[in-house]
N, C-alpha and C positions, 0 to 999 in steps of 0.2 A: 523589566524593560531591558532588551539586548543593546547596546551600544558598537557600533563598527565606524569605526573611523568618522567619529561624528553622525552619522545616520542613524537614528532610533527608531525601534519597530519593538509596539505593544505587545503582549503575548496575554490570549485571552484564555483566565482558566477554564478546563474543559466541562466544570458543570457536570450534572450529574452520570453522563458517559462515561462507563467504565470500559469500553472499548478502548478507548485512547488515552495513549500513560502519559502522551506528551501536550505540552497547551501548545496549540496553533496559531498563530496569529488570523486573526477574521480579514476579510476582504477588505473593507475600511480602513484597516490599518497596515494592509502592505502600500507601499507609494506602486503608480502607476507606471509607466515606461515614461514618459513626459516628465513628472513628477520627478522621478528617482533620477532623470538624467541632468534635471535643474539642480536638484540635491546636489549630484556628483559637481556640476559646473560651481556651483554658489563654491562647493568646499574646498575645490582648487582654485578658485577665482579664476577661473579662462574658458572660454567657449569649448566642445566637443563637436568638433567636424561628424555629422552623419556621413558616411558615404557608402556608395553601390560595392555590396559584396559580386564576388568575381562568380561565374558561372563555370559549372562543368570546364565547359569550352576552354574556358582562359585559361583553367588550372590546368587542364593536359598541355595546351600549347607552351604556357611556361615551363613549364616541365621538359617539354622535349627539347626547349630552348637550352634552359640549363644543360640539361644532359649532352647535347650537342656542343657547347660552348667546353663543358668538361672532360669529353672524349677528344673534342680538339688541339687543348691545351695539350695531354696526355700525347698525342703524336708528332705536337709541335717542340716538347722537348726532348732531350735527348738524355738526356739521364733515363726518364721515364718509360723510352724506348728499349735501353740496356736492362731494367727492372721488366720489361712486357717480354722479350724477345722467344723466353722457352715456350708463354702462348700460340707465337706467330704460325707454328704445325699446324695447331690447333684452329684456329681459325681459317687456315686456305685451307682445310682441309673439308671444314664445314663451308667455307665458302664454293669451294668448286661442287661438292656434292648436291647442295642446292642451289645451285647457279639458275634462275626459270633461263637465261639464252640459252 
């Protein structure tokens, strides 16, 4: 028997299989998603919030979000500006070269 943090799971030996070196636990004996989620709540004593994982979508948008918010901070101080400044060629230079106006 494996023991993890209070959750136990049987390991059934594998019988005459000489295929497999290791005992597996059988289907019966792993807990279900339900199961294993009551396990987890009984052994912290507190509810687990199920909630809606974030799609595609959201994760680019956050994303651009942060990134915007961190490029902004970055022009907004001025230290940051004096540490950017040997870029600034570098960038009008790409910026006028691809200008679509």
């Amino acid at each position: 028997m494996i023991e993890v943090q209070g959750l136990a799971v049987q390991h059934q030996s594998p019988g005459n299989r000489r295929q497999s070196r290791c005992s597996a636990p059988t289907r019966t004996q792993l807990p279900t998603g339900k199961r294993l989620l009551a396990s987890i709540e009984k052994l912290l004593r507190k509810r687990i919030a199920v909630e809606r994982l974030p799609t595609t979508t959201d994760v680019r948008q956050l994303r651009l979000q942060r990134t915007r918010t961190a490029v902004e901070s970055l022009l907004d101080d001025p230290e940051a500006q004096s540490r950017l400044a040997p870029y600034r060629d570098v960038v009008d230079a790409l910026d006028s070269d691809r200008d679509p106006r």
